[in-house]
N, C-alpha and C positions, 0 to 999 in steps of 0.2 A: 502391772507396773513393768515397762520397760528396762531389761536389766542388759546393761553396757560394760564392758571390757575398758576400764578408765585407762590412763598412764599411772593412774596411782596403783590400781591395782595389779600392771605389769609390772609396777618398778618392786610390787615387795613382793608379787613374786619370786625375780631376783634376788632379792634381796634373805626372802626365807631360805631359798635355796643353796645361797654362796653363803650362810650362817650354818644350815644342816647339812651341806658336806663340806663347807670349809672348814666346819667344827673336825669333819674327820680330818683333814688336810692338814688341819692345827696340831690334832689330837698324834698325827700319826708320828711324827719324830719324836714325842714324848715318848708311847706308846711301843716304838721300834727299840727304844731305849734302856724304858721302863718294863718290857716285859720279856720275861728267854721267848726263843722260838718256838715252844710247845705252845704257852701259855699264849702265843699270838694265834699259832694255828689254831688254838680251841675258841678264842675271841670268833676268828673266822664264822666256826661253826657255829656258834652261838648266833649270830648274823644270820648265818643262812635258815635256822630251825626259826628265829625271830618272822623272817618273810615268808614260810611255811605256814607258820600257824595264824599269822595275822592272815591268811586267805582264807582261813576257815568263816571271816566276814562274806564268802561264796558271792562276793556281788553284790550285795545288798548298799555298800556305800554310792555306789553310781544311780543305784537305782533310787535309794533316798534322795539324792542327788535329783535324779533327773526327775522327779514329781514333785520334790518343792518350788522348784523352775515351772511347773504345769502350772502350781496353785499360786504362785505367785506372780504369775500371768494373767490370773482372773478366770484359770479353768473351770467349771462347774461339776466337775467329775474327772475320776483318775479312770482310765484305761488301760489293761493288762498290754493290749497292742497299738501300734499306731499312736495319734494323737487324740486327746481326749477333748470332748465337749467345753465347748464357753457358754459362758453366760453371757445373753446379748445387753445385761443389762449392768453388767460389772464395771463398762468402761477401762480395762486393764487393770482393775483394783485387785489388790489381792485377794484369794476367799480364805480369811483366816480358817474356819470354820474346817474346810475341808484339810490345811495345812496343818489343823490339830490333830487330826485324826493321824495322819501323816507322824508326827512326833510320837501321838502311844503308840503306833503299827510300831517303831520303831524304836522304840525303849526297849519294847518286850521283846520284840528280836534278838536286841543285843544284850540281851540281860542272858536268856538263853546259850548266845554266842559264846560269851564271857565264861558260861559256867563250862560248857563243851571245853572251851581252852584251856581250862584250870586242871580238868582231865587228862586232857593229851598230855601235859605240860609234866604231870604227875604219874603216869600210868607208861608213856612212850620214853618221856627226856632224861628219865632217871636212869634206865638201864641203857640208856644209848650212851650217859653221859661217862657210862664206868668203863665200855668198852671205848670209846676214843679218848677217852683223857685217865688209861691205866698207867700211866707214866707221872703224872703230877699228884700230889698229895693231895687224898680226896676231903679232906674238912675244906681245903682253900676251892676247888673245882666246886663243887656241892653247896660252899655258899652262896659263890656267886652264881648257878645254874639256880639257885631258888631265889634270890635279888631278881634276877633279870626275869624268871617267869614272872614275880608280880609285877612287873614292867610293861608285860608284855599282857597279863590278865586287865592291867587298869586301862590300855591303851586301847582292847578287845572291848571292854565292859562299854565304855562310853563313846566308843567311836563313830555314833549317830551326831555327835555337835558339828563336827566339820563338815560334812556333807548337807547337813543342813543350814550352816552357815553359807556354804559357797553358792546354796541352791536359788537362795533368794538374793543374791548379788553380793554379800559380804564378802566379798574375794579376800580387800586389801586388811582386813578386821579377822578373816582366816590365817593370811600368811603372817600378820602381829605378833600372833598369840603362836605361833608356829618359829619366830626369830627369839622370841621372850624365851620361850620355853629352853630352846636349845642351847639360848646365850646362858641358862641357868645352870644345863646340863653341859657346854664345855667347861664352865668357872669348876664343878662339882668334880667333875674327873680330872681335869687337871693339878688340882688342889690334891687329891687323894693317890693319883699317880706321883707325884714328887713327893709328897709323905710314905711312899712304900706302900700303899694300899694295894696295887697291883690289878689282879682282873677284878676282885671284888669292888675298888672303887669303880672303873670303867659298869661295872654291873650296877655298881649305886647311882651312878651319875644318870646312865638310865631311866634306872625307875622315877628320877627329880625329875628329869624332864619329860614323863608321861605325865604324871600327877600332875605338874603346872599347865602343861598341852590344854589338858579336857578341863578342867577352873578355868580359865585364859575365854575358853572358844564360849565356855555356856555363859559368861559374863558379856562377852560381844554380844553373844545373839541374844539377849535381855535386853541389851541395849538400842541394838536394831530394829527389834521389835518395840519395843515403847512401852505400850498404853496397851498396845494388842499382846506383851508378852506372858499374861495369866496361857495361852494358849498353851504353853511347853505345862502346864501341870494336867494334866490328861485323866486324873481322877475318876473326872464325870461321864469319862464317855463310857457310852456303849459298848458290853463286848462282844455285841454282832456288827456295832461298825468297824472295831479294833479289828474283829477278825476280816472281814473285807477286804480292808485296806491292805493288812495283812496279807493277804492272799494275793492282790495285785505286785505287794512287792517280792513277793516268792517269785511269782511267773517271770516278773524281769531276771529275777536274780539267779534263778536254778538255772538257767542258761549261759549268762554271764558268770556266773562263778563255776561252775566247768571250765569256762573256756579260762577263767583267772587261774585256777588251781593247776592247770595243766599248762599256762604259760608260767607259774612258778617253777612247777616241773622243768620246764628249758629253760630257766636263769638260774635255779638254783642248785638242781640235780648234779652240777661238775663238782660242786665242793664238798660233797657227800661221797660221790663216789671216789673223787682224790682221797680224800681224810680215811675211808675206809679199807681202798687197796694199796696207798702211795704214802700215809705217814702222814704225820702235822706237818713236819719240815716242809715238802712239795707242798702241801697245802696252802701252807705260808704263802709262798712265791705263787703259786695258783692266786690264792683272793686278794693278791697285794694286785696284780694286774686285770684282776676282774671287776673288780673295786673301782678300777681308773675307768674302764670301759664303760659300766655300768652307771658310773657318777658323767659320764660325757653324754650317753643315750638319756638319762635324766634333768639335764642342762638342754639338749636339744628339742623335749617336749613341756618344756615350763610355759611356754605361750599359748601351745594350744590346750595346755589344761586348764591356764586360767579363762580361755576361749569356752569354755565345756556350758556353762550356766546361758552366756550368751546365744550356741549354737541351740541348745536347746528352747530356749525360745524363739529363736529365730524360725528353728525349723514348726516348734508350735503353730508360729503366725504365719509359716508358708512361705516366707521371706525367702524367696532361694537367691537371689541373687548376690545379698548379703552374704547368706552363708557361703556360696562357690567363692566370693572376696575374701572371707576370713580365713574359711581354713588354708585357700593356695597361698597366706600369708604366714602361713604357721607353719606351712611344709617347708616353705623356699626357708627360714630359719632353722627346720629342726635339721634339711638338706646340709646345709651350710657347715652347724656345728658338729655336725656328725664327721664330715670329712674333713674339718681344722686340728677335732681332737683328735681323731686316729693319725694324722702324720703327726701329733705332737706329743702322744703316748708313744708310739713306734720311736721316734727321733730322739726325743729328751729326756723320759720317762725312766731307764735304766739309768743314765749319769747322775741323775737328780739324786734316786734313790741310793746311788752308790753313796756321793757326799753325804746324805742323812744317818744311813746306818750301810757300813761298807760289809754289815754280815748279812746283809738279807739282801735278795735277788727278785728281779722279773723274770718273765719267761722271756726265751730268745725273739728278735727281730721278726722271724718268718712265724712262728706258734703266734707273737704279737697280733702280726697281721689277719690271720687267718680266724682270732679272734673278735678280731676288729669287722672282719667282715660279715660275720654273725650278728655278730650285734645290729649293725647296720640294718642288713636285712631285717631281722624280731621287731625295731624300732620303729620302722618302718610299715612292713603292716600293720603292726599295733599300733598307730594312728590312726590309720583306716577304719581298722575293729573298731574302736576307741568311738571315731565319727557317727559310725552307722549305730551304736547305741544309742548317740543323740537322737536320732530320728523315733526312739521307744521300738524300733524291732530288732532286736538280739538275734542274730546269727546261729546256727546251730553250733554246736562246741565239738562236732565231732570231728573238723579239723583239727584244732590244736592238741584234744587226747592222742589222737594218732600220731602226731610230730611229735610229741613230749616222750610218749611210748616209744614212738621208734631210736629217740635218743637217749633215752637211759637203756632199754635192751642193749643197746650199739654201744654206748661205751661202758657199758659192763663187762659186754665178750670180747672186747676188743683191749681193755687193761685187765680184767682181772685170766682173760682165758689168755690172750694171745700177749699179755705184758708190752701193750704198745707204747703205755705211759699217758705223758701228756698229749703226745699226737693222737691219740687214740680217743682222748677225751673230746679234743678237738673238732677233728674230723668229725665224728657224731654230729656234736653241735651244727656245722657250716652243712653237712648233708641234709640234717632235719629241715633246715629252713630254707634251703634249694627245693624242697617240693610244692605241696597244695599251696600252702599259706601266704605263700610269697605272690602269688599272681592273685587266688580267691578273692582276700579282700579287698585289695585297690579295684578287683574290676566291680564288685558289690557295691563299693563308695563311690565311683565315678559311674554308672547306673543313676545313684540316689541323687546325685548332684546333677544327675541330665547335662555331660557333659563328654566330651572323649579326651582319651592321655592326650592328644596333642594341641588338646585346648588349656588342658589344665597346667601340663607343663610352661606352655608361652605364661598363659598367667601367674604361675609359680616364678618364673623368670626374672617376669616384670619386674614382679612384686620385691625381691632380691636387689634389682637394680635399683627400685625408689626406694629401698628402706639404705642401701649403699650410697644414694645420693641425698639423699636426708639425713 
């Protein structure tokens, strides 16, 4: 079954997107308000341990992903590489059959995942949480670090529905239950912020909108699926085909999630080591402008993620041409917002937040930029990487461990031995990703696409000028 990138599905795209971090954008002047600057700097941190531990999913959502996209093609078989066999007699039907196996492989996965998190969560986040937040009274810290772990355990336990929704075309039926959920989860924290609830509500509000998240997604894909949806109760299978399948989504994923975990590594590692050597305070101002960059590199890949289920068939049935058309359409967009929001973080981004809350600060104009420019770059290969997954051959990971490595070494010795601060942070960052990365992938993904930079560019071009004249 042919699966298509609708307008509807771009628009709630959108739409999920500017709900889950407009929620933060809503949340934040309450938030700047409603909480001292300790209690914001550890929100921070909670944030950054939050995108930490949900990577311990090591990859396996893409890869769930990218083989319900195979079976829902009419694959006849999943393969660890490459693309996998059809059935010449399927006519593009789906093969439920193999698509089940696909859900047990991946219940049990994530039931595993979920327990591993509940460990780290208990075992790591307790005693980290006493040395960064020794300044706040620990009953209030301590409740909300265990609110927000179950938040972060129910979001881990069940997070095979969304990949499995987007895999068979449910894009716009993903991003839904993705706008619901989080319009539940600002009503929730906002409510308990102006009641004095403080971090612990922002922790409850949380946990409301996992719990509704994964209800939300498993009731679409019921619906999606119809007549065929007995398929998600996995009971009866076999647990030599479970393990199978199983084993094909490891091999995608133990590659992929290397290279996930150590791209966490380079987005998240600066707020750990700020919080560590520099105080909440700088922290604050640290994730308040990381926050902006990180929500702009996320706005400029909303198209080609909703692209992902598409590409992946596309590249199934061989379609290259299609595919060189969509993704130079996604770039010339993600191009675009990348470089509107950095001159409008840099430009407006301090006055803004001065009128919000005139105690809390950004970093300066030049640290700005120099942030901005990182980003750029990570954003940017990481569509590439992103792409060449679609094709089912994962890249080896030992690019990004070395970038991720050489940037926490670097601004470890660089603030904590030589006290460089935030330049020190910095600079790491924008070095790391001046090396391998930056050229490896784009030249891997323009290989896969049979095509050279200055074809792709004109086309990326184009594509820019017809979506500006339309």
């Amino acid at each position: 079954m042919a699966i298509k990138a609708s307008r509807k599905d771009i628009l709630w795209g959108y739409l999920s997107f500017a709900l889950m971090y407009g929620m933060n954008l809503l949340l934040l002047p309450i938030i700047l308000r409603r909480l001292d600057v300790r209690e914001l700097g550890l929100w921070y941190i909670f944030l950054s341990v939050n995108q930490l531990v949900m990577f311990l999913d090591f990859g396996f959502m893409p890869t769930v992903l990218r083989n319900a996209s195979f079976c829902w093609a009419g694959a006849a078989v999943l393969a660890k590489e490459g693309f996998c066999g059809r059935d010449d007699h399927s006519q593009g039907r789906p093969n439920y059959e193999l698509l089940k196996q696909v859900v047990g492989a991946a219940r049990r996965l994530y039931s595993i995942i979920g327990a591993l998190a509940g460990l780290v969560l208990l075992a790591g986040g307790l005693p980290f949480l006493k040395i960064v937040a020794r300044d706040l009274p620990a009953v209030r810290s301590t409740g909300a670090w265990i609110i927000f772990a179950a938040g972060i355990y129910i979001n881990l336990r069940y997070a095979y529905w969304n990949p499995l929704l987007r895999g068979i075309g449910a894009i716009a039926e993903s991003n839904k239950a993705t706008v619901l959920a989080r319009g539940l989860q600002l009503l929730v924290a906002s409510i308990g912020l102006l009641a004095g609830g403080g971090l612990i509500a922002v922790a409850g509000a949380f946990l409301c909108g996992g719990v509704a998240s994964r209800i939300l997604m498993q009731r679409f894909l019921i619906r999606k699926l119809g007549e065929q949806a007995s398929i998600l109760k996995s009971g009866s299978l076999k647990d030599e085909s479970l393990r199978e399948v199983s084993k094909i989504l490891w091999f995608g994923a133990r590659r992929q999630g290397l290279a996930v975990l150590a791209s966490s590594m380079i987005q998240q590692s600066d707020i750990l080591v700020c919080a560590t050597f520099m105080g909440l305070e700088k922290t604050a101002a640290y994730g308040i402008t990381l926050q902006l960059f990180m929500m702009t590199a996320s706005i400029s890949t909303i198209l080609f993620n909703t692209y992902i289920p598409q590409f992946n068939e596309s590249g199934y049935r061989g379609d290259l041409a299609r595919t060189r058309r969509d993704f130079s359409r996604t770039l010339a967009v993600s191009w675009a917002i990348l470089g509107i929001g950095t001159i409008m973080i840099v430009s407006v981004g301090p006055p803004v937040l001065r009128w919000f809350a005139p105690d809390k600060h950004m970093l300066p104009a030049v640290l700005c930029l120099i942030m901005g420019m990182a980003v750029i770059l990570e954003t940017n290969y990481g569509l590439f990487y992103a792409f060449l997954t679609t094709r089912n051959r994962i890249p080896p990971p030992v690019g990004y461990l070395i970038t991720g490595t050489v940037q926490v070494l670097m601004s470890v010795l660089l603030v904590a031995g030589l006290e460089t601060g935030y330049i020190g942070i910095l600079l790491s960052r924008l070095t790391a990703q001046l090396g391998y990365l930056s050229w490896r992938w784009p030249q891997l993904g323009l290989r896969e696409l049979n095509c050279r930079l200055s074809e792709l560019l004109k086309s990326t071009f184009s594509k820019s000028y017809e979506s500006l004249k339309n």
